[in-house]
C-alpha atoms as one frame of an Amber mdcrd trajectory, in Angstrom:
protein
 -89.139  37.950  43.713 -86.920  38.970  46.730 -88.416  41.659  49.199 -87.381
  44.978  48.115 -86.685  47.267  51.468 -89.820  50.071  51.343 -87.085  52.432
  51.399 -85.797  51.646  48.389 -89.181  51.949  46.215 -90.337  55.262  45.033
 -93.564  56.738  46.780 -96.787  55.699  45.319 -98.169  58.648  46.085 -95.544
  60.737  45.171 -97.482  62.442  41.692-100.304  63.450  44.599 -97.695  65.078
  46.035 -96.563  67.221  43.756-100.116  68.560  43.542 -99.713  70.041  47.210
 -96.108  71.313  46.971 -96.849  72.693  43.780 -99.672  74.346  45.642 -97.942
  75.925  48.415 -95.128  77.361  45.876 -97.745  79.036  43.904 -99.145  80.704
  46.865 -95.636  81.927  48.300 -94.861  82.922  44.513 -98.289  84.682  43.940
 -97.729  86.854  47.366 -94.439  88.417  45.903 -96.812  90.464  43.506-100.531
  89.803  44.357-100.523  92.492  47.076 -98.614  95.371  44.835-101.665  95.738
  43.098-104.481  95.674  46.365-101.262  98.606  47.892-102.968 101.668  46.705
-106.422 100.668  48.240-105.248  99.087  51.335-103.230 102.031  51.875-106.073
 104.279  51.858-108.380 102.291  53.675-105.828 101.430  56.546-104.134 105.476
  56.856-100.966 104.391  55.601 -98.575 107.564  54.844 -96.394 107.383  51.707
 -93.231 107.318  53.776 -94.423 104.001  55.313 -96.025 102.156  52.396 -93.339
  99.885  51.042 -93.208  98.498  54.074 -96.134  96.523  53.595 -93.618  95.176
  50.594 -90.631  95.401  52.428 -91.121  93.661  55.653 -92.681  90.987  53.932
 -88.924  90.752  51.701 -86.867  91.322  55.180 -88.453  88.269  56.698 -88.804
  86.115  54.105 -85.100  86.465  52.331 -83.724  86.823  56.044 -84.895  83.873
  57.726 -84.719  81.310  54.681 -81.644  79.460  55.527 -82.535  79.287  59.298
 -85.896  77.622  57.724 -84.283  75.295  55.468 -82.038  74.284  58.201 -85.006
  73.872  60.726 -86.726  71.775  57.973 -83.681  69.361  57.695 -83.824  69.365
  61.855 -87.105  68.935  62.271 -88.546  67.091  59.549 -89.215  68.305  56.012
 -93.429  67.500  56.170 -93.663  68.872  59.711 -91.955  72.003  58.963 -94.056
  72.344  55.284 -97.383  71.783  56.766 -96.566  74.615  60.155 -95.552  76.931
  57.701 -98.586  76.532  55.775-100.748  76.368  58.662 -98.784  79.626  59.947
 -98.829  81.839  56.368-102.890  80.899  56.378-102.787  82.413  59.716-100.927
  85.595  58.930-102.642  85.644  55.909-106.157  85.831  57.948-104.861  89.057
  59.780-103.736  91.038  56.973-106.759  90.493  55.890-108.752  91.592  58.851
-106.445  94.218  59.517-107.430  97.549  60.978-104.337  99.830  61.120-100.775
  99.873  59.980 -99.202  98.624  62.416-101.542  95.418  61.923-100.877  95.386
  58.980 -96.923  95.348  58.743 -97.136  92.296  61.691 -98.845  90.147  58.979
 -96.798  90.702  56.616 -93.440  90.311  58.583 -95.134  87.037  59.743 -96.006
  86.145  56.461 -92.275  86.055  55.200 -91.025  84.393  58.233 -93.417  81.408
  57.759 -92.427  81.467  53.817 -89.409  81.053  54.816 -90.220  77.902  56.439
 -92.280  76.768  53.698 -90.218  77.268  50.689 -87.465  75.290  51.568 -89.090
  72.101  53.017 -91.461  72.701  49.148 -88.240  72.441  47.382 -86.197  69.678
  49.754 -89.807  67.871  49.640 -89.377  67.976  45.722 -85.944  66.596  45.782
 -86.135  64.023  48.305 -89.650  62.374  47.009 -88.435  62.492  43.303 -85.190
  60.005  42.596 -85.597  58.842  39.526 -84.035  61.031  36.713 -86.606  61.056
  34.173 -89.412  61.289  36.675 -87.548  64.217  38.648 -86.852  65.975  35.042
 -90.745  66.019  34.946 -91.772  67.188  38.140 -89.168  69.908  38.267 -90.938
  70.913  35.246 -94.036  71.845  36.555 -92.310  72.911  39.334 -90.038  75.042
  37.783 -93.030  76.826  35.373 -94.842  77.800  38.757 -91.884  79.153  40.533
 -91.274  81.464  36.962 -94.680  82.459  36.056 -96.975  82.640  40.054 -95.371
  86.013  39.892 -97.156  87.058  37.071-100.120  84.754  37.466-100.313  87.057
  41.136-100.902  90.337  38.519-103.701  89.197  37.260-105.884  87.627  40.574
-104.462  90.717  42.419-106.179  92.686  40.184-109.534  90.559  39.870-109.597
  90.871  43.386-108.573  94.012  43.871-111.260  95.461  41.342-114.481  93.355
  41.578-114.090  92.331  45.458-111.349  93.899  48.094-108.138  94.386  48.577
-108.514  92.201  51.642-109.116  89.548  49.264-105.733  89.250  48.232-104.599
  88.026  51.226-107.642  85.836  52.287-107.051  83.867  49.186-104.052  82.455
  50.721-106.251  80.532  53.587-107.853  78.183  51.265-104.665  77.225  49.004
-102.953  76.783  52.387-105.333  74.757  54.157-105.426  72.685  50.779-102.057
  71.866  50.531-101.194  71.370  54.485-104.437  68.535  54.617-102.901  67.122
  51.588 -99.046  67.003  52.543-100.179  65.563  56.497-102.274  62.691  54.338
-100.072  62.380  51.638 -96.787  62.690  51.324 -94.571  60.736  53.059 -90.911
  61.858  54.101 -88.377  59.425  53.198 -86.949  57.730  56.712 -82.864  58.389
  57.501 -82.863  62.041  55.921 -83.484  64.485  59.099 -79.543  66.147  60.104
 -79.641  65.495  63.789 -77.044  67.967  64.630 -77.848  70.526  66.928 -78.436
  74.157  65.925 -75.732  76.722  65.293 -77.250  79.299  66.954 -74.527  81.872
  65.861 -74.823  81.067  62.152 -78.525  81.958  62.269 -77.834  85.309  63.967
 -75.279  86.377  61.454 -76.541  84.711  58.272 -80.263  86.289  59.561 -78.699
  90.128  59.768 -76.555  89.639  57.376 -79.239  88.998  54.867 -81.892  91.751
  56.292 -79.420  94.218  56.284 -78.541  93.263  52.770 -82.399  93.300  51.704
 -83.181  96.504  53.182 -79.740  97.984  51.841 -81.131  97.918  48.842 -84.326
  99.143  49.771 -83.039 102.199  51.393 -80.795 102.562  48.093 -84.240 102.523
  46.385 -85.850 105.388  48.259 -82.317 107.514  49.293 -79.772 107.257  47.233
 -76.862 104.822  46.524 -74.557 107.227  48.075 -76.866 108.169  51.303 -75.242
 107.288  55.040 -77.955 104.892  56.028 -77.285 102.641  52.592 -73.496 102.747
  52.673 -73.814 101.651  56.268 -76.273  99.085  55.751 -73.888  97.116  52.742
 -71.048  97.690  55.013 -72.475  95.904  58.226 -73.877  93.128  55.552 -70.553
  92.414  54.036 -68.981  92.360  57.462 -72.271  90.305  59.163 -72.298  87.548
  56.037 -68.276  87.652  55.671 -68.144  86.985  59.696 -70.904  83.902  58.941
 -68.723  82.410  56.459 -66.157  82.208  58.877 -67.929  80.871  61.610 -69.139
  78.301  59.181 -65.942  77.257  57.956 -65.133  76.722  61.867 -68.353  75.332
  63.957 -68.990  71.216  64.181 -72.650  71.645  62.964 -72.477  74.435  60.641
 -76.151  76.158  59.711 -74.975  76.351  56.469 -71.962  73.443  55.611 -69.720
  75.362  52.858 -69.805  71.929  50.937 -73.290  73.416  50.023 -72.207  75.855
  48.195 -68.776  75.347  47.542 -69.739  72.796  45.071 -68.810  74.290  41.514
 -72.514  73.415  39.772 -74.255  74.526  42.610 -72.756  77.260  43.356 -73.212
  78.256  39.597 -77.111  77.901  39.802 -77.169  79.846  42.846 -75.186  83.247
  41.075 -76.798  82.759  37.308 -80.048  82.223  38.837 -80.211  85.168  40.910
 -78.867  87.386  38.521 -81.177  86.258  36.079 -83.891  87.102  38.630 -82.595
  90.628  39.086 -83.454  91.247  35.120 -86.943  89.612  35.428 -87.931  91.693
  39.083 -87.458  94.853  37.087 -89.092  94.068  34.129 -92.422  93.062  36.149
 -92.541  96.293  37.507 -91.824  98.331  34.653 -94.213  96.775  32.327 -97.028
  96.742  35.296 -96.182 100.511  35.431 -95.789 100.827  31.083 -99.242  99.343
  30.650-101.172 101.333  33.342 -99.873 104.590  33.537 -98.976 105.023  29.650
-100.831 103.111  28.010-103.553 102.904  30.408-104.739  99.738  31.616-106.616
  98.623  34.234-105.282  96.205  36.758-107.068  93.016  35.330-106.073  93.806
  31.461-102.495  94.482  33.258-102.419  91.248  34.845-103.987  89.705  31.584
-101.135  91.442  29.417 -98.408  89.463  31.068-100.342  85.837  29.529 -97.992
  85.468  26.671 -94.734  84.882  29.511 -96.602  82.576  31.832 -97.694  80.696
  28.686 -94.201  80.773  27.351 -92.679  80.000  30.877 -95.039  76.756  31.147
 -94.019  75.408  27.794 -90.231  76.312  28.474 -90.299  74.462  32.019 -93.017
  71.163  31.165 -92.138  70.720  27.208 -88.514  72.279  26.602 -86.352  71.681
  29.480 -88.250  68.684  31.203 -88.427  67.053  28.131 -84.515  67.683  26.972
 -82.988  67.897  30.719 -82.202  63.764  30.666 -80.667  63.889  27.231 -78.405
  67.293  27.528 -75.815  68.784  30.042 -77.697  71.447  32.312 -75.804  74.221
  31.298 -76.806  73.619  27.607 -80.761  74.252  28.490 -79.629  77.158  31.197
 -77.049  79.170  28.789 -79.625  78.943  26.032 -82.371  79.422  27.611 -80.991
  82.679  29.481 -79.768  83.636  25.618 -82.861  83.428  24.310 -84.442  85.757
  27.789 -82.067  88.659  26.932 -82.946  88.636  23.227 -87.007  88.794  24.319
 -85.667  91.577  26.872 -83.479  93.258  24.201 -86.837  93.330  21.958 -88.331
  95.709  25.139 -85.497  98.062  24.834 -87.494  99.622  21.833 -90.225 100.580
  23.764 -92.182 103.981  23.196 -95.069 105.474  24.494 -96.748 104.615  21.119
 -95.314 100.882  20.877 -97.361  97.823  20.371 -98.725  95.665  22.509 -99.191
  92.319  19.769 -96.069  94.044  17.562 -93.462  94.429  20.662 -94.511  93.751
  23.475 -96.069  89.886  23.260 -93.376  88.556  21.408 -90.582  89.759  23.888
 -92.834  88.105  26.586 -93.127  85.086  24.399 -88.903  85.003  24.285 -88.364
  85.731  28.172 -91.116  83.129  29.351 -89.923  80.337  26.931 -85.731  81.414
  27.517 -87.098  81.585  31.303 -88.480  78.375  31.952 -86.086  76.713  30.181
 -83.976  77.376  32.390 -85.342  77.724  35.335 -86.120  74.122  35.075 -82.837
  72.494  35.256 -81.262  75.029  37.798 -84.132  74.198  40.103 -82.865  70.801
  40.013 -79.676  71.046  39.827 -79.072  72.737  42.938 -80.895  70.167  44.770
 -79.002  66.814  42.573 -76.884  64.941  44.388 -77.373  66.319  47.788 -77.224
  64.509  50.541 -80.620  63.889  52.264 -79.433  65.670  55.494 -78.581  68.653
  53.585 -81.059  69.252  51.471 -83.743  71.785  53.319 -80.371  74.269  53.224
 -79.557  73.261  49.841 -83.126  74.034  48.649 -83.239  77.598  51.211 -79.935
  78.483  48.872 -82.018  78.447  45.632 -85.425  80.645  47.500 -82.311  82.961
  48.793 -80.464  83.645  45.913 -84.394  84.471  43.929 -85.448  86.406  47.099
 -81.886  88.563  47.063 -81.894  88.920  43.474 -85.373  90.288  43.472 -84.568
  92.970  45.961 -81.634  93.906  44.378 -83.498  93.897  40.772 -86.332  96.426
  42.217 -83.825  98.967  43.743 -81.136  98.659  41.089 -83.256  98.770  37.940
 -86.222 101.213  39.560 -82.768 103.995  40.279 -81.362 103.281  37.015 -85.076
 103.875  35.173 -85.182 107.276  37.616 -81.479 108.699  36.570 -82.158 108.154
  33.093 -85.864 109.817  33.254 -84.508 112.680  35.535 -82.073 113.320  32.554
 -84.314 112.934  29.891 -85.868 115.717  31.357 -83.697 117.813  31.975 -82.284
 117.685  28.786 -85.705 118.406  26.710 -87.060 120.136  28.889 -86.171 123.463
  27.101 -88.383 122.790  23.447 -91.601 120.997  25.582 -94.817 122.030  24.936
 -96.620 119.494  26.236 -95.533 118.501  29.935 -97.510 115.519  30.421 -96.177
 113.671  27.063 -92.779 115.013  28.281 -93.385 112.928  31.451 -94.363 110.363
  29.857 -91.790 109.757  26.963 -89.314 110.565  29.961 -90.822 107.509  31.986
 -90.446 105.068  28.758 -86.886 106.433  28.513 -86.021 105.894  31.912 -87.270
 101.946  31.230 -85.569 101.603  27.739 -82.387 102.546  29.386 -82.531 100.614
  32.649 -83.745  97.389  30.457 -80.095  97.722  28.408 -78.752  96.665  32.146
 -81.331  93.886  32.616 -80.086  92.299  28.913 -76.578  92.592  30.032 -77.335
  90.835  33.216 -78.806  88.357  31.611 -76.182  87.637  29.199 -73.971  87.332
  32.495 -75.592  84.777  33.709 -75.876  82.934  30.402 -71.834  83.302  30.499
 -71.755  81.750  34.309 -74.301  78.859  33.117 -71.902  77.552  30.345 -68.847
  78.230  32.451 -68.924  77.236  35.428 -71.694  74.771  35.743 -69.646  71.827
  33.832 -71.594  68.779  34.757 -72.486  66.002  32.154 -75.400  64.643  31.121
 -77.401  62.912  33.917 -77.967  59.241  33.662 -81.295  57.535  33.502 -80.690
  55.716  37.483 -82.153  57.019  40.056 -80.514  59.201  42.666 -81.909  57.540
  45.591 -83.933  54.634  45.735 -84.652  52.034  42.955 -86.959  52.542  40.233
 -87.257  50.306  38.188 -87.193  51.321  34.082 -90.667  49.901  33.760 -92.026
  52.552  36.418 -89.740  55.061  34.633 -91.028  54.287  30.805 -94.620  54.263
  32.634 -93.980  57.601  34.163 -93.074  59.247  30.717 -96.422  57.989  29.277
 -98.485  60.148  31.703 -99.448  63.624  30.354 -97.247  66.207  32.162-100.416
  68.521  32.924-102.395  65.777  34.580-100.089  65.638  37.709
């Protein structure tokens, strides 16, 4: 048989090397929510004041969601495997002095450092993913697993936040970091192999990074102010104004510079651009619910922090079978948007379930089978928007591509705390108010209040939901994909051979 360029073959090792990415996602995913439960304790330990606590949430958000496109650019610069295994190497680092930290000021550093190095990791994990992966069926699979870790680390960060957090340290939550990341950066340097031709040469555009950076923090913290002061308070008006003008005044510059930081063809494109908006929407919905239900279970019904973390099972078993057995399995034989408007469908109906919640609800009645719904409607989805908004990209593109998707999760997720947190507080504040007359019993007035306040701000998260649903079937309008490969030449033998393989054993 005629030589075959190396170029053209798919990576032998590629399966190993969805081990490590899959790695390093679960550890950026699990930090979102591993170190809300070790908060209380660390801030006792380290002085923290109440005014300055979400910070240690916060500046670990501002980095990460502000500096993602300038790291998914970097990683198409600079190499893809070079920039994955620094930001490893860097988040074990920061990682090492959270945990060793000794005052609050210590303490915020790591974190900010933390989210800038995340946000040169998750992009070059993603654009890794998409570049190593050309053949459709094989892709469908590994975007899969992918997709299940990038839905349910949140949730699986509940429950080892609080097994550390009760039978070690809170320090522990952020020391577990070092080994995952020294794992998966000796296992990408050895393994993975970056395919040649696909680094974007063109120089940086230095004013695209300013504006798209400030742009983003100061819509982050917009929201975070709008959290704490008020929707109508100076600071947050002025914070969405100077965003709108900062990210309008980036789109502009983009539209105009030779080497744009973030080419508009990106996101211009009508699929991709419909992945970015339904997924981030949808992750507005699911940001709220983690932190009502965390809140639900231990302050009402009055859980520790392991049975909390062990209570949200039922979604990240649901999310897995979505992702790996739903949507990996379906995504070469259907449209995207007819796994994504389903799957988001079948979300708002498990989140419509929680809008019945009481203080008195549950738990196996209401409350597993509405986790059951949003993991499986979740995943499902998840799945083919994760690689959809990578498809078709060209290889110099992709780290930016792949920064989009972490942007639009890491927005939607800020805007989903403050949002849904002040709608929960109106509607408790008035539930109040408006009983408060016939109470006898303060504390179960509190209480019901609180459960109100979550019913009613969940009603929003199912109509979001349903939004995005409406964006997936409408605007994302691409067919079927075929059973080539989208770079490269696998053969069908190594593609039947692939689909043999167990989907858990990779």
């Amino acid at each position: 048989m005629p030589k075959t360029p190396d170029t053209a073959l798919p990576d032998p090792n590629r399966w190993k090397a969805l081990v490590f990415i899959a790695l390093a996602q679960l550890m950026v995913v699990l930090d979102a929510t591993i170190v809300n439960i070790a908060l209380p304790s660390a801030q006792q330990d380290l002085g923290i004041s109440d005014a300055n606590r979400q910070w240690v949430i916060t500046a670990y958000a501002l980095a990460f969601g502000g500096l993602l496109l300038f790291g998914g650019r970097i990683a198409d610069i600079w190499g893809r495997k070079r920039t994955f295994v620094v930001g490893l190497l860097g988040f074990a680092a920061a990682s090492a002095l959270g945990g060793a930290a000794t005052n609050e000021a210590m303490m915020l550093g790591s974190r900010a450092l933390q989210g800038a190095f995340g946000a040169l990791l998750a992009p070059a994990a993603l654009s890794l993913l998409a570049v190593t992966f050309t053949d459709v069926r094989e892709r469908a699979k590994a975007f899969g697993i992918f997709g299940a870790i990038a839905g349910g680390g949140g949730a699986v960060g509940l429950i080892l936040g609080g097994f550390l957090t009760e039978y070690l340290n809170w320090r522990w939550t952020f020391f577990v970091n070092i080994p995952f990341a020294i794992v998966a950066a000796a296992g990408a340097y050895f393994v993975i192999r970056e395919p040649a031709g696909g680094r974007n040469r063109s120089p940086l555009d230095i004013p695209g990074v300013v504006l798209s950076t400030l742009g983003l923090v100061a819509l982050v913290y917009g929201f975070t102010r709008a959290e704490s002061d008020g929707w109508a308070a100076g600071a947050t008006v002025g914070l969405f104004i100077a965003s709108a003008v900062l990210l309008l005044a980036f789109v502009f510059v983009e539209s105009k510079v030779k080497s744009p930081l973030l080419p508009l063809r990106v996101l211009m494109e009508r699929n991709r651009g419909g992945v970015y908006l339904s997924l981030g929407l949808a992750v507005i919905s699911m940001f709220g619910l983690f932190l009502f239900l965390t809140y639900y279970l231990q302050i009402v019904k009055g859980y520790s922090p392991v049975m909390t973390g062990f209570a949200f099972l039922p979604m990240i078993a649901g999310m897995i079978t979505g992702s790996t057995q739903i949507g990996a399995r379906l995504m070469t034989r259907v449209a995207p948007r007819y796994l994504m408007g389903p799957g988001f469908l079948v979300a708002a109906l498990g989140m419509l379930l929680l809008t019945q919640l009481e203080i008195g609800s549950s738990y196996a009645g209401l409350i597993l089978p509405a986790q059951l719904l949003l993991g499986l409607g979740m995943g499902t989805a998840f799945m083919p928007a994760m690689s959809l908004a990578t498809h078709g990209i060209e290889p110099r593109d992709a780290g930016v591509a792949s920064a989009m998707v972490n942007t639009s999760q890491q927005v939607g997720g800020a805007i989903g705390t403050a949002l849904l947190n002040t709608i929960a507080a109106s509607a408790t504040t008035a539930y109040i108010a408006s009983h408060a007359a016939g109470a006898t019993n303060e504390q179960l007035l509190q209480a019901q209040a609180m459960v109100h306040g979550y019913a009613s701000a969940i009603w929003w998260a199912v109509g979001i939901l349903l939004v995005s649903a409406t964006i997936a079937l409408t605007l994302i309008n691409t067919g079927r994909p075929g059973t080539t490969t989208i770079a490269g030449s696998a053969t069908e033998t190594d593609a039947e051979d692939a689909m043999k393989i167990p989907v858990i054993a990779h």
